[in-house]
MARMARBA-9888 format. One record per residue (C-alpha): x, z, y. Coordinates in steps of 0.2 Angstrom, whole numbers, padded with zeros to 4 digits, always signed. Each point is the difference from the previous one (the first is absolute). Example, Ala and Ser with C-alpha at 12.3 -4.5 7.8 and 13.67 -1.06 7.14 Angstrom:
BEGIN
+0062+0039-0022+0006-0003+0017
//
This chain:
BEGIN
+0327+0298+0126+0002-0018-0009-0017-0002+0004+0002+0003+0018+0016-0012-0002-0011-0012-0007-0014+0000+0011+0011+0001+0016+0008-0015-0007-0016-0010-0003-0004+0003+0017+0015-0004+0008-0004-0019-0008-0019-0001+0002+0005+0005+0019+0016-0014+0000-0010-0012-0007-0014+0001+0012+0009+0001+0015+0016-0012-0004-0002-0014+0009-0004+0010+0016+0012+0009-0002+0012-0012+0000-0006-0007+0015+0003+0015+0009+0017+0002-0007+0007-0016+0005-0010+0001+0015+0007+0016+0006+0018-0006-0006+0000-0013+0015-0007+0012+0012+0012+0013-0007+0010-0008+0016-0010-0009+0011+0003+0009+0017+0019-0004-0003-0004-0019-0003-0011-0004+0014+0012+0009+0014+0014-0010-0011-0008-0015+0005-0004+0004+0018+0014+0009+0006+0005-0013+0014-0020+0004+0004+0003+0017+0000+0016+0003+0008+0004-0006+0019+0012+0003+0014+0001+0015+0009-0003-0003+0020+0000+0012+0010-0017+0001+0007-0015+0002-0011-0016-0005+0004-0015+0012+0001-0013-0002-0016-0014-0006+0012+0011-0013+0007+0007-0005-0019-0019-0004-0005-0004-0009+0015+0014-0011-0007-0009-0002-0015-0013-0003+0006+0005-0014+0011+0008-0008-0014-0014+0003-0013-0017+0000+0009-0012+0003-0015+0011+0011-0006-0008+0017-0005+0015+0015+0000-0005+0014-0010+0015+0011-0001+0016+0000+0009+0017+0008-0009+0015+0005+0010+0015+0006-0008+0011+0013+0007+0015-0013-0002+0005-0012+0016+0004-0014-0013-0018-0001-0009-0011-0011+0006-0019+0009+0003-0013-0006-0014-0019-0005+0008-0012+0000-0015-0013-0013+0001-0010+0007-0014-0004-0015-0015+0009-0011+0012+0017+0008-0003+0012+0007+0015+0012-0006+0010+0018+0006+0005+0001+0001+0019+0016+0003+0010+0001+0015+0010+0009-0004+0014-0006-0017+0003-0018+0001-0008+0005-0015-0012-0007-0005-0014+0014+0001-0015-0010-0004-0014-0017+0002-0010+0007+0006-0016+0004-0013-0015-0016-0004-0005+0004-0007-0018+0006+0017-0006-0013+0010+0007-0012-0010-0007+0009+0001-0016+0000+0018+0000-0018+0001+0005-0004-0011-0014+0009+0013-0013-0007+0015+0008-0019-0008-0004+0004-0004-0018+0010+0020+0000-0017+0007+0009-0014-0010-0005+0007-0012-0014-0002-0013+0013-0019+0000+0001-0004-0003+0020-0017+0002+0009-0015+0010-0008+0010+0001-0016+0015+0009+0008-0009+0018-0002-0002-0006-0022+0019-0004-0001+0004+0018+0011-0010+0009-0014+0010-0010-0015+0015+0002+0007-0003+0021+0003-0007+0001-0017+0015-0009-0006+0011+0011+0009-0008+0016-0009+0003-0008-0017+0018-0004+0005+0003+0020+0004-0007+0002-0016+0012-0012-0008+0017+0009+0010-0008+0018-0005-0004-0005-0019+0016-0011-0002+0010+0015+0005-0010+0012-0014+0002-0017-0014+0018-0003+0003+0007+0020-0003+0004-0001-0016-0010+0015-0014+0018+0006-0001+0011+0003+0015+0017-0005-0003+0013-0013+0007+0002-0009-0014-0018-0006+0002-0003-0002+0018+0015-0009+0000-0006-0018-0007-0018+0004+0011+0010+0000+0018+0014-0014-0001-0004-0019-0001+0009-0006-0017+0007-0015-0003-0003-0014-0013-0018+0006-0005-0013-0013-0001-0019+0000-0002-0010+0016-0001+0016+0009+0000+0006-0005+0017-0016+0002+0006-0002+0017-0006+0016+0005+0007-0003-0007+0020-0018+0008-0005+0008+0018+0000+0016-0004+0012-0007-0007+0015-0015+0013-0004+0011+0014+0001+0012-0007+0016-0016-0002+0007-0015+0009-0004+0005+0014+0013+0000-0011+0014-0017-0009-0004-0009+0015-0003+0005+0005+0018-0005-0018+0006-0016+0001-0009-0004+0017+0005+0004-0004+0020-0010-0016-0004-0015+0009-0006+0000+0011+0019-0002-0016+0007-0012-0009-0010-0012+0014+0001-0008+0011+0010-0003+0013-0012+0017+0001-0003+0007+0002+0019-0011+0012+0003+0006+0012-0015+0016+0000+0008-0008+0009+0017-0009+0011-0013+0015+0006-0010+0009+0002+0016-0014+0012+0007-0005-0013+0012-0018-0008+0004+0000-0020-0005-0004-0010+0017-0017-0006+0000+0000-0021-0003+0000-0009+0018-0015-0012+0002+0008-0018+0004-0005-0002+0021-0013-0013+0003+0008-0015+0004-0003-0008+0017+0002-0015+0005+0012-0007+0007+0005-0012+0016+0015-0005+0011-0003+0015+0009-0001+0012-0014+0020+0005+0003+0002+0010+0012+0017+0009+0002+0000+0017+0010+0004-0003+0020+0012+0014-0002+0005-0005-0019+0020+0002+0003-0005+0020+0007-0005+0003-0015+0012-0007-0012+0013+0010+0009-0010+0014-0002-0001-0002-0017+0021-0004-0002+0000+0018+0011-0013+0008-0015+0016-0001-0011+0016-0003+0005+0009-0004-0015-0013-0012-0006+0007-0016-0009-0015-0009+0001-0019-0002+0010-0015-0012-0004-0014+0000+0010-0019-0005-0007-0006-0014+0010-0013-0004+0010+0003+0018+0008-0016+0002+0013-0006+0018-0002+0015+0009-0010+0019-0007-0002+0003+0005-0018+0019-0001-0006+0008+0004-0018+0018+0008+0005+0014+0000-0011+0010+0017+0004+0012-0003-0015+0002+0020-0002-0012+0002-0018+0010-0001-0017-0012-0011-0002+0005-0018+0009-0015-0006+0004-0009+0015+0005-0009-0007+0016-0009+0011+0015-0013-0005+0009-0006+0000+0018-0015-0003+0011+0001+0000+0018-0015-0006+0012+0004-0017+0005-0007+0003+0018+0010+0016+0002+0015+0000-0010-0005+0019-0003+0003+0005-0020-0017-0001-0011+0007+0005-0017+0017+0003-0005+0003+0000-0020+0019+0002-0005+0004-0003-0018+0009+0015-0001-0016+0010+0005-0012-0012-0014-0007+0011-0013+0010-0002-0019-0014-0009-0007+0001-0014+0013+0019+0000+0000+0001-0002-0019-0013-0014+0002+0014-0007+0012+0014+0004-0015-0010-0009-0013-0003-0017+0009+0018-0003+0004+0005+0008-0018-0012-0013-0006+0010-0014+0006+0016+0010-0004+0005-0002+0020+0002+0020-0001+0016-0002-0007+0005-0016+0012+0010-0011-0009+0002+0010-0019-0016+0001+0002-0005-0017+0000+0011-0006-0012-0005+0014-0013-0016-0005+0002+0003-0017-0002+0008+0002-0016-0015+0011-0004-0013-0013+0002+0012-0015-0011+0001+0016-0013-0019+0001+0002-0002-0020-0003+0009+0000-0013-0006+0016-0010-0019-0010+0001+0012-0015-0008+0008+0008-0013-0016+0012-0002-0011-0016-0004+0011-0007-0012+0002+0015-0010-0020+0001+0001-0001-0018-0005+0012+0003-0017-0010+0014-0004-0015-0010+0001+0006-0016-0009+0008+0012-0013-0018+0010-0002-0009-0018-0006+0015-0004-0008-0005+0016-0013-0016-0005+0001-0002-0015-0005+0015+0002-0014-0013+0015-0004-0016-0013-0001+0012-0012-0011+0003+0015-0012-0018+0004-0002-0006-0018-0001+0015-0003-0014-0006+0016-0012-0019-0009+0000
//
């Protein structure tokens, strides 16, 4: 059993060592974006939030606003929330949205532009360690492989920090941070206290991160559920485009009330655009345990009849828990807790890559320290 205790523990600093620095990227990274969605609406709540009229305009009429106002602008999603003070959110892909008025067709707004772009900036170095371009696919395979090693870490710390003999007297000292220590003694202890406060949570943010990082791994989750994985989508072909490639449906608002009708109590409806052929929304139905449990509806765009209808409360468990784990990732499962649990998680994690290197870097100095006092000895007796 020392052995195992021993090899376990060599691992656990071979695996910190060669993953440290991404992993600290990642834990800082995923600090800021711990809360993200509450600092952008923050910022553009007077873009967000309107008067209520008393007359709203139909959706066809809203983009046609739009439209007027933004010529080459290319919508490809509209959000409508089930709230007469929100303002409806038309996506403009790469471009970025804008907030539009209901009731007048206004433009409120295109987002603060500075702290989206901060935030995208910190999700490409938390993704792919901020490579871009051809190299973007490298960093995603780091930042995965990094994330493995780190479950590794929280799972191995958990086994290193128990103690050979369970009693309080000696988990005491491993789980509360003591003051007036210095050096490799203070390092030590924020070692084992943020690892135990903390270890729990990151092996759940590792393990959701891994569902998402691989395929492999998402699709073992439809397998232990008894479920067949989806088969991988093929990208469509992309066409090209001109001023008349968006084309809203003649009988667009027809169908957006039919959509409302689909399910009454939904909170919110965004509709993929351009819609030619099929209208496709995502529907909020707020009735899951699991917040942000969406359903999905087709309806032809010519007829307004119902193509496909794909509740969430009717998805298969493997694709639920699929849902469970994106949002559990980014600890918005557990609304604001969660967040700022795994906030904390993520500074614990920096800092356990800190403390973790300077304990690694004493053991190292004080391994050629016995060295070479070891050479000096031998060189002294010749």
């Amino acid at each position: 059993m020392k052995q195992f205790r021993k090899l376990i523990f060599w691992t656990h600093l071979v695996c910190g060592i060669t993953a440290g620095m991404v992993i600290f990227i990642m834990s800082v990274t995923g600090a800021f974006l711990a809360f993200e969605k509450n600092v952008t609406e923050f910022v553009e709540r007077d873009q967000r939030v309107i008067v209520q009229r008393e007359h709203r305009l139909g959706v066809k009429a809203m983009l046609s606003k739009v439209l007027a106002a933004k010529p080459d602008a290319k919508p490809s999603a509209v959000l409508m929330q089930n709230d007469p003070q929100a303002a409806v959110t038309v996506s403009l892909g790469r471009e970025g949205q804008l907030f539009v008025d209901p009731y007048t067709g206004n433009i409120t707004g295109e987002g603060s532009k500075g702290v989206r772009q901060f935030f995208r900036t910190v999700t490409d170095w938390h993704r792919y360690i901020a490579l871009s371009g051809d190299n973007r696919a490298r960093g995603k395979s780091l930042t995965g492989a990094a994330n493995l090693l780190f479950l590794f870490l929280a799972v191995s710390g958990i086994y290193i920090w128990l103690p050979r003999i369970f009693e309080w007297r000696r988990v005491r000292p491993n789980i509360w941070f003591r003051c007036g220590l210095r050096g490799k003694a203070r390092n030590f202890n924020w070692h084992n206290a943020i690892g135990f406060w903390c270890s729990l949570v990151l092996v759940v943010l590792t393990l959701t991160a891994t569902v998402i990082s691989y395929q492999w791994a998402g699709n073992l989750l439809y397998t232990l559920t008894g479920n067949e994985p989806p088969t991988a989508s093929q990208p469509a072909p992309q066409q090209p485009q001109s001023p008349e490639a968006f084309v809203t449906p003649e009988n667009l608002d027809a169908i957006w009330i039919a959509a409302e009708n689909q399910a009454a109590s939904w909170r919110s409806i965004s509709l993929r655009l351009p819609a030619e052929k099929q209208a496709v929304f995502t529907i909020n139905e707020g009735k899951s345990w699991n917040i942000f449990g969406r359903s999905t509806l087709t309806l032809d765009a010519a007829t307004g009849e119902v193509a496909k209808w794909e509740p969430y409360s009717e998805q298969n468990a493997g694709r639920q828990l699929r849902s469970w784990f994106r949002f559990t990732h980014t600890g918005e499962t557990g609304g604001i807790v969660g967040q700022f649990v795994g906030f904390i998680a993520c500074v614990g994690g920096a800092f356990l890559v800190w403390t973790g290197f300077s304990l690694v870097l004493r053991r190292f100095r004080n391994w050629v320290k016995r060295r070479s006092s070891a050479s000096f000895a031998a060189d002294s007796e010749h």
